[in-house]
N, C-alpha and C positions, 0 to 999 in steps of 0.2 A: 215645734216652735223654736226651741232653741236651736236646732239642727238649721233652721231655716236665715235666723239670726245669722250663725255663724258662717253660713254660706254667705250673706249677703257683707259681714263685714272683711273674709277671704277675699272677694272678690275686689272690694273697696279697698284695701290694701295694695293688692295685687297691680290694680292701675297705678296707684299712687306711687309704686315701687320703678312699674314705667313709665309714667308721666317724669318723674324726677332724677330722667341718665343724663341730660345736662349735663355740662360738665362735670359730672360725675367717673365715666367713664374715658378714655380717650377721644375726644368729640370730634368729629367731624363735623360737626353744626353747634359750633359753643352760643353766637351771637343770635342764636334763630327765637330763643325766647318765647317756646312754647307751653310752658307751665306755665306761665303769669303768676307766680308765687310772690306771695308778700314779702315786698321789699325792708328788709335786716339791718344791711349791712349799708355804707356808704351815706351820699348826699341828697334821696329822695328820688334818683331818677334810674330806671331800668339805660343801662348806654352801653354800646354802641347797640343796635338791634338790627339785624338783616332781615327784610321782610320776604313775602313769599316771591314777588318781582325784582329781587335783586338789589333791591335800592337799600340804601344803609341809611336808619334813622340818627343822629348822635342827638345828647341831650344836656344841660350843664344849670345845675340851679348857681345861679350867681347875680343875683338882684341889684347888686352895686355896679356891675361892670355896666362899662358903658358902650365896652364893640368885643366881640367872640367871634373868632373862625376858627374852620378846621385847613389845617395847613399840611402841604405833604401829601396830599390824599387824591387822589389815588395815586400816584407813583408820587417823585420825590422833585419831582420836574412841575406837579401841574400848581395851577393858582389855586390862593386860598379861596375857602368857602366860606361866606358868609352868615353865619348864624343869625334870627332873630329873638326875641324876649318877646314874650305874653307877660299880661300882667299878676301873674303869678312869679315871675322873674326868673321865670326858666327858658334857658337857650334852646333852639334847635332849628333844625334845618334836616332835609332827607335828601338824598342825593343819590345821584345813578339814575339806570342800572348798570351793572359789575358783571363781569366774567368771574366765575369762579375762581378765589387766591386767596390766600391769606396776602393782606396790603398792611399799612403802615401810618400812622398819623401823629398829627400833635397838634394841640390849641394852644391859639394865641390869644389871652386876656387880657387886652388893653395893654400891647404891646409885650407882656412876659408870656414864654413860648414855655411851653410844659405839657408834661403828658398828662393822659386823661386819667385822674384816679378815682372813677368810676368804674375804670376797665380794670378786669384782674389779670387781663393779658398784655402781658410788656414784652418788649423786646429794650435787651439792658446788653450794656459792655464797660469798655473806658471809653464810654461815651455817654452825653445827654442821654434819657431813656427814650422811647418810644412807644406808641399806644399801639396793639393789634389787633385789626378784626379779622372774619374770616368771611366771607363772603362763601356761601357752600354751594354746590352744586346739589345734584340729586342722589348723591350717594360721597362715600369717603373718594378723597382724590388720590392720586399717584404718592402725594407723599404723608398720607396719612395711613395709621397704624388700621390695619384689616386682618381677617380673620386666617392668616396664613403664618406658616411657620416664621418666628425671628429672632436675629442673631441676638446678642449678649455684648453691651457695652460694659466694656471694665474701666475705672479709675486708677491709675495711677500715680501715686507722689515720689518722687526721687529727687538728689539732694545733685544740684546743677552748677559744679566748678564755673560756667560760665558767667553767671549770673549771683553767684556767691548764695544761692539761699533753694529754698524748698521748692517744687514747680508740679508743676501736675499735667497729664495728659491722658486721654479716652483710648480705649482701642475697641473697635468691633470685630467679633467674628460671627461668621457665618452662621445659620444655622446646621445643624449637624456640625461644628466645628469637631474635628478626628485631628487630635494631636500628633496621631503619625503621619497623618499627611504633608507635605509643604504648601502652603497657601500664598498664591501671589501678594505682595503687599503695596500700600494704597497710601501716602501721607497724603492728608489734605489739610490743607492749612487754609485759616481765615485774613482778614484786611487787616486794616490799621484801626485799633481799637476795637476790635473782636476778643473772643473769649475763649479760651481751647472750646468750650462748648457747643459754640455759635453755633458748628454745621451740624450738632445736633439739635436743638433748640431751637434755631432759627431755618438752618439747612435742612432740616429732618434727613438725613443723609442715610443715616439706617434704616429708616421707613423706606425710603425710595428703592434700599438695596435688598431688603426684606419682599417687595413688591416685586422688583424687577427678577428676581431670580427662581419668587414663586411664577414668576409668567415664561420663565426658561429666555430674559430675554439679558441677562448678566452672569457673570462666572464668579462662583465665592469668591469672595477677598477678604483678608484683613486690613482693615480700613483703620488708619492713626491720626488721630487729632491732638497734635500738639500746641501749645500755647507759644505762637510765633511773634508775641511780641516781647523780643529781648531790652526794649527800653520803651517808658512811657511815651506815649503819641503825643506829647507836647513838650517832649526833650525838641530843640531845635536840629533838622535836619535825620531825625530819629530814621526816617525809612530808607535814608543814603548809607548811616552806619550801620543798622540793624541786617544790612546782607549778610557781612561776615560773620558778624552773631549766631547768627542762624545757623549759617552751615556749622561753627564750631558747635551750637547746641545739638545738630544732629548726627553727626560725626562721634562726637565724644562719648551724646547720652542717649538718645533716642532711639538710634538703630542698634547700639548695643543692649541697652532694655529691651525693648520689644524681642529682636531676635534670639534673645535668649531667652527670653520666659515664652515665645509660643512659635510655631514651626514654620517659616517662612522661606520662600525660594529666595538662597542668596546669590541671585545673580542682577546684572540689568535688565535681564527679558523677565523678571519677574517682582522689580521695582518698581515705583511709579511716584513721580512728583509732582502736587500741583498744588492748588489754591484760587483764591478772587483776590482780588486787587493788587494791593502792595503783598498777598501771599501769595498769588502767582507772578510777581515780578520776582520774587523771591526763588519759586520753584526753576524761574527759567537761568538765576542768576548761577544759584549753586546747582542746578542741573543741567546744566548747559557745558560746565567746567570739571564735569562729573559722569562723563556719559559709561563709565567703569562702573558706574556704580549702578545708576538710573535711565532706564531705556525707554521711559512711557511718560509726558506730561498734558497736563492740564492747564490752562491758562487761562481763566475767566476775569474778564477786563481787566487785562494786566496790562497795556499798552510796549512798550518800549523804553529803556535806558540809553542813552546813545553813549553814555562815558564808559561803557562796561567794556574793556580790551577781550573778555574772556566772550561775546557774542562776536566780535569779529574773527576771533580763530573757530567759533563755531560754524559761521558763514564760510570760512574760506578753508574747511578741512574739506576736502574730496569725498570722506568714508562717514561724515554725518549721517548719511541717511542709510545708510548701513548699518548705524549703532541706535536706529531711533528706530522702535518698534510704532510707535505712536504719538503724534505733538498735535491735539489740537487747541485752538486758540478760539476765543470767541468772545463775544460783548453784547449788549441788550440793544435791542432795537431805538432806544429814548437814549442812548448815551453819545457822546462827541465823536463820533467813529476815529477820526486821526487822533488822536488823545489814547482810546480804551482800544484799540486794536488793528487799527485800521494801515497803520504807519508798519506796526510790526508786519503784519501779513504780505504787505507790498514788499518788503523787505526780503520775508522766505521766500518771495515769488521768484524776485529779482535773481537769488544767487539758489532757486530749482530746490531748494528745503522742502520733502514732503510733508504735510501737515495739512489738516482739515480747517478752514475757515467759517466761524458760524454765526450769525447776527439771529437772535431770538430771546421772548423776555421782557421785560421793559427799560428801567433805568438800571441805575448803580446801584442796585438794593436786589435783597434776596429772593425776589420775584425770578429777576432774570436767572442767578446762581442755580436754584434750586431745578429750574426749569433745565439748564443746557446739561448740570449734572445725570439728570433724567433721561433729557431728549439723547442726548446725543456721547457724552463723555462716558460715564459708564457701560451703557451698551455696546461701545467699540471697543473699550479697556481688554487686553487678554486675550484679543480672536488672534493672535499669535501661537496661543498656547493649547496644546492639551487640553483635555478634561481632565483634573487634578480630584476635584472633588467633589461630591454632591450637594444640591443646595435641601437633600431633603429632611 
C-alpha cells in the first residue's frame, strides 16, 4: 500500500514538475497559458494569452475607465484595438490570428498610454517601455534558445575618456570559442534610445547565431554590443552629434578592449560594422571613412545623411568596392521606403557600389531587425573568408 501511495504521488509530482516549465525555463511559448495555475500575483487577470488559433487574448480589470485599447499591436503602424468591459469591469478583446513573433504593445486608458503591468514581459530602454507577447509557432523559433551548442555573453565595464564616466558593453563568442584562434569580429549596435542590451534582449542576436551556426548556415564570430548612445535621446539634435562620438568611443576604447582581451582578426576583411537605425546610420558614417579599418557593414533601416562629405568621397573613390567585402542595406516591409533605405540604395546604384538590397519584416521595430539579421545579414557575413574556426 505504501509502495502503491508513493508511486501515485511520484507520479503527481512528476506532471506537476511538467505542467509548470512556463516561463520557467527559456520559453518559447511564455504567453500560451497552459497550467491555468491560481492567479498570485498582479490585478486578477491572466494577460496577454495566445490561444491555440493564434489569436491573442488581452485583459485589464479597470472598472473606472471609461475607453481601453490595445495600441501598436501588431506592428507599430496598425490602429488601435478596441477593448470592451463586462460587468465585472474587466477589459478585453481577442484579436488575430498572428504569424508566429514576438510583437509589441501598449494600452491606452482614457487617453494615458502605458504598458501592460500585467505582462512580466517588457521590452524597456531610454525610452517609454513596452508590453511583449509572443505569439508561438509549433515549436522554438529561429531566434529562440534550443537545445544546441551556445556561445557565452560576457559584460563588460571600462572607464570612457569620451563620455567622462563608467560605460558598459556585451561581447559574444562562439561556441567552442579557442583563444588561439582569430575570430572575425562583428559590432552591432542598436537605435536611438536602445540599450547596449537590446540586440540581446530584444534582438536575441546570440540565439540566432547559436542557431544559425548549429545549422552550418553562419561562420563563428565575436559579435560586440556596445552602448552607442553617447548622449541622451532628448539632448536636442543628439543623433547629428553623437556620430563623432561614436567613432571617438570606438577608436579609443572599444576596439582596444575587445581586441586585447580576446583574439580577433585585425584587419578589414575581418571587421565588420553595423546596427538599425540611427546605429546603422552610424556604422555607415564611421565606416564609410574607415574602410582601413572595417570592410563588412550592416544597415538595418538606416536610411541616408545627405550632409555627410565623407559618403561623397565614398561614392566617388573608384577602389570602394575593392575594400567592401560586404554592404548590405535593408528596411521592413511596413516602413517609408525613401526615408529607411530606399534613397540610399538608389544612391549605391547610381554610382555601381556593390551591396545587397533587402525589404523584409515589418515596421521600424525589432520584428524586422531580428528577421533580416537572420535571413539575410549574418549568413552572407565572412563567405569571404576561410574556415577559421569551428562552431562545435
Amino acid at each position: 500500500m505504501q509502495r502503491l501511495i508513493f508511486a501515485i504521488v511520484f507520479l503527481f509530482l512528476a506532471g506537476l514538475v511538467f505542467a509548470q516549465q512556463a516561463q520557467v525555463n527559456l520559453d518559447w511559448a511564455p504567453h500560451k497559458n497552459t497550467e491555468n495555475l491560481p492567479l498570485r500575483y498582479g490585478t486578477g487577470t491572466i494577460t496577454p494569452v495566445v490561444n491555440d488559433d493564434k489569436t491573442v487574448t488581452f485583459k485589464l480589470v479597470a472598472p473606472k475607465a471609461a475607453s481601453v485599447s490595445v495600441i501598436g499591436f501588431p506592428f507599430s503602424s496598425s490602429d488601435p484595438i478596441p477593448m470592451a468591459k463586462n460587468n465585472d469591469g474587466i477589459w478585453e478583446v481577442t484579436a488575430g490570428p498572428y504569424d508566429p513573433d514576438i510583437y509589441y504593445y501598449r494600452l491606452n486608458i482614457d487617453g494615458a498610454i502605458v504598458a501592460d503591468h500585467d505582462n512580466s514581459f517588457i521590452l524597456f530602454g531610454l525610452q517609454p517601455a513596452k508590453s511583449m507577447v509572443t505569439v508561438h509557432g509549433d515549436g522554438p523559433s529561429y531566434y529562440d534558445a534550443k537545445p544546441v551548442p551556445h556561445g557565452t555573453v560576457t559584460r563588460h565595464i571600462y572607464s570612457s575618456e569620451v563620455t567622462n564616466g563608467e560605460r558598459e558593453l556585451f561581447v559574444y563568442t562562439p561556441p567552442g570559442y579557442d583563444p588561439n584562434v582569430a575570430y572575425p569580429m562583428l559590432i552591432l549596435m542598436g537605435g536611438s534610445g536602445e540599450l547596449a542590451s537590446g540586440w540581446l534582449d530584444d534582438g536575441r542576436a546570440n540565439f540566432i547565431m547559436d542557431n544559425l551556426l548549429a545549422e552550418g548556415k553562419a561562420k563563428p564570430t565575436i559579435i560586440v554590443f556596445p552602448n552607442n548612445q553617447l548622449l541622451h535621446r532628448n539632448t536636442p539634435d543628439h543623433v547629428k552629434y553623437t556620430f563623432d562620438l561614436t567613432s571617438k568611443e570606438i577608436f579609443q576604447h572599444i576596439l582596444p578592449l575587445v581586441e586585447f582581451k580576446y583574439n580577433t582578426i585585425k584587419s578589414p576583411r575581418g571587421r565588420a560594422l553595423a546596427g538599425l537605425s540611427m546605429g546603422g546610420r552610424q556604422s555607415r558614417h564611421i565606416g564609410f571613412r574607415n574602410l582601413d579599418t572595417f570592410g563588412s557593414f550592416g544597415l538595418f533601416s538606416a536610411g541616408r545623411v545627405e550632409s555627410d562629405e565623407s559618403f561623397e568621397e565614398f561614392l566617388a573613390d573608384p577602389a570602394t568596392n575593392d575594400k567592401i567585402d560586404l554592404l548590405f542595406t535593408g528596411l521592413g516591409t511596413l516602413e517609408p521606403a525613401e526615408r529607411y533605405g530606399e534613397r540610399l540604395h538608389n544612391t549605391l546604384e547610381e554610382h555601381n557600389i556593390d551591396h545587397e538590397y533587402y525589404v523584409g519584416g515589418a515596421g521600424h521595430e525589432w520584428i524586422t531587425w531580428r528577421h533580416q539579421l537572420h535571413a539575410r545579414f549574418l549568413p552572407q557575413l565572412w563567405q569571404h573568408l576561410e574556415d577559421t574556426a569551428s562552431s562545435e
